[in-house]
C-alpha positions in Angstrom: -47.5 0.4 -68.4 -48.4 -2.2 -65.8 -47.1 -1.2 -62.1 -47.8 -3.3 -59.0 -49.3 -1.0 -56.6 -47.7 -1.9 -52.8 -49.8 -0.5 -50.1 -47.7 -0.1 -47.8 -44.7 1.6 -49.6 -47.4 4.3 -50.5 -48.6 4.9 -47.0 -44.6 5.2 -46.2 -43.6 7.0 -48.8 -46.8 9.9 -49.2 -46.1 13.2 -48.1 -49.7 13.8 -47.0 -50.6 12.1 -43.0 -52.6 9.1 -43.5 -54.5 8.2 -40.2 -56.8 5.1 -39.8 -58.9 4.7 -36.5 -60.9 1.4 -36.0 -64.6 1.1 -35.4 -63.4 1.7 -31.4 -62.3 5.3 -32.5 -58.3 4.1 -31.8 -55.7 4.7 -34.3 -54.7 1.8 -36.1 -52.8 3.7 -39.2 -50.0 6.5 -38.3 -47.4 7.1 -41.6 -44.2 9.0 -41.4 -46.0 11.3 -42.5 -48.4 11.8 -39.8 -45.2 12.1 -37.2 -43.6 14.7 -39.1 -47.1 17.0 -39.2 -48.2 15.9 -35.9 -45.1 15.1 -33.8 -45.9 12.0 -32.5 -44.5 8.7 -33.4 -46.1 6.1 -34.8 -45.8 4.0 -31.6 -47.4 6.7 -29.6 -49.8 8.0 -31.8 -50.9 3.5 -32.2 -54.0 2.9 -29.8 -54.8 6.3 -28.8 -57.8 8.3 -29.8 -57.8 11.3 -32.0 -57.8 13.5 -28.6 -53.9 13.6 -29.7 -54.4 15.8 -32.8 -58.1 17.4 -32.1 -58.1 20.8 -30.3 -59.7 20.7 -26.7 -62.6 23.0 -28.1 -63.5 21.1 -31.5 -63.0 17.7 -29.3 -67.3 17.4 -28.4 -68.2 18.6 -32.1 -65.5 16.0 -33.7 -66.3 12.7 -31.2 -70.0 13.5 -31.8 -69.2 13.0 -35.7 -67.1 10.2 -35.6 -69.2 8.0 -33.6 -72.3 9.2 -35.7 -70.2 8.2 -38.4 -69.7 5.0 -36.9 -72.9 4.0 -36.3 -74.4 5.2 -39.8 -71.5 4.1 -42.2 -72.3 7.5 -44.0 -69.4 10.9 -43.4 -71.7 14.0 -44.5 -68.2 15.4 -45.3 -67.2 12.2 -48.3 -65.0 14.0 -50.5 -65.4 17.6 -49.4 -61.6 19.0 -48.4 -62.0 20.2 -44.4 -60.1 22.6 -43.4 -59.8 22.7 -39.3 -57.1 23.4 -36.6 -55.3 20.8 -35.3 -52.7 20.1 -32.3 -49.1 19.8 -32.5 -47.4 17.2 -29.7 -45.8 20.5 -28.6 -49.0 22.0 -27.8 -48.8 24.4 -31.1 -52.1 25.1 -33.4 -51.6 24.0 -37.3 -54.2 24.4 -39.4 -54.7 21.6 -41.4 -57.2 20.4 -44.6 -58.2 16.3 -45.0 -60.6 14.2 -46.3 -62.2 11.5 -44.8 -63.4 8.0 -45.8 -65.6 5.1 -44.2 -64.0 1.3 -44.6 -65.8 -1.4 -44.4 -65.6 -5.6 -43.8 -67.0 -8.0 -45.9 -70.3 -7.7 -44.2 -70.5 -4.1 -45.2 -70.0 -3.1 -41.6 -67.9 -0.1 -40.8 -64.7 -0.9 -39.4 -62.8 2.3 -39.5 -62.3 5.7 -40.8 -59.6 6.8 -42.6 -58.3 10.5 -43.0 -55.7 11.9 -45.5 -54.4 15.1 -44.0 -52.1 18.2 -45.2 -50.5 20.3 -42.9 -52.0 24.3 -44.3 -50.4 26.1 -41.6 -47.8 28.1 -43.9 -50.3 28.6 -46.3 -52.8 29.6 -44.1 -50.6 32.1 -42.5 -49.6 33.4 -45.9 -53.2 34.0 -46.8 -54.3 35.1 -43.0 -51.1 38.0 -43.7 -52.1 38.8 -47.6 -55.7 39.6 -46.1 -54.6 41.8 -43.7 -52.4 43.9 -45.8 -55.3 43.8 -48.5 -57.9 45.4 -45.6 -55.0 48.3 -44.6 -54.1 49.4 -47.9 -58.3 49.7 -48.8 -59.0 51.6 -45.2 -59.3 54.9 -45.7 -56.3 57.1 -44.4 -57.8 60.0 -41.8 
């Protein structure tokens, strides 16, 4: 079976957020995907930094990264799934699991990073709730 591959109907048509940000840390890449996990549409997410989605407290720790990142052409995450909060436009946490990956131009310099993001945040409450009832029913009744 022989199917032409079009880019850009797969970024449309995923159901996981894919996110690009040029070598300036501003997103270039924001899929209907993204806008239904995060909240913001493509045309405001478009330009602005990551400071959208990235919780105030992780914001140091994750800049730090990505410009490291940036400079090196090397993630010490590659394929490893991340699992981290992340910011709703409403101001609500998700939690959220991604992977990252460097793109390059011809020269092999870095030119962007792209994520590919799930939204956990059911799941994550599922587990957070099984985990608690696990820790009552083995605590000993006085």
């Amino acid at each position: 079976m022989n199917i032409n591959v079009d880019l850009s109907q797969l970024v449309e048509c995923i159901g996981d957020a894919i996110i690009v940000v040029d070598a300036h840390e501003k997103i270039v890449l924001w899929n209907p995907a993204a806008t239904r996990i995060f909240g913001y549409t493509e045309e405001e997410a478009l330009g602005n930094t990551l400071d959208l989605i990235v919780p105030e407290r992780q914001r140091h720790r994750h800049n730090e990264g990505c410009r490291k990142s940036m400079e090196t052409g090397i993630t010490r995450y590659g394929a490893s799934l991340l699992k981290v909060p992340a910011l709703h436009k409403s101001g609500s946490m998700l939690s959220i699991a991604f992977t990252v990956g460097m793109l390059f131009d011809e020269e092999h310099k870095v030119n962007g990073i792209v994520a590919l993001i799930r939204d956990e945040t059911e799941r994550y409450a599922q587990e957070k709730a099984l985990k608690q009832r696990i820790s009552e029913l083995e605590t000993p009744h006085s």
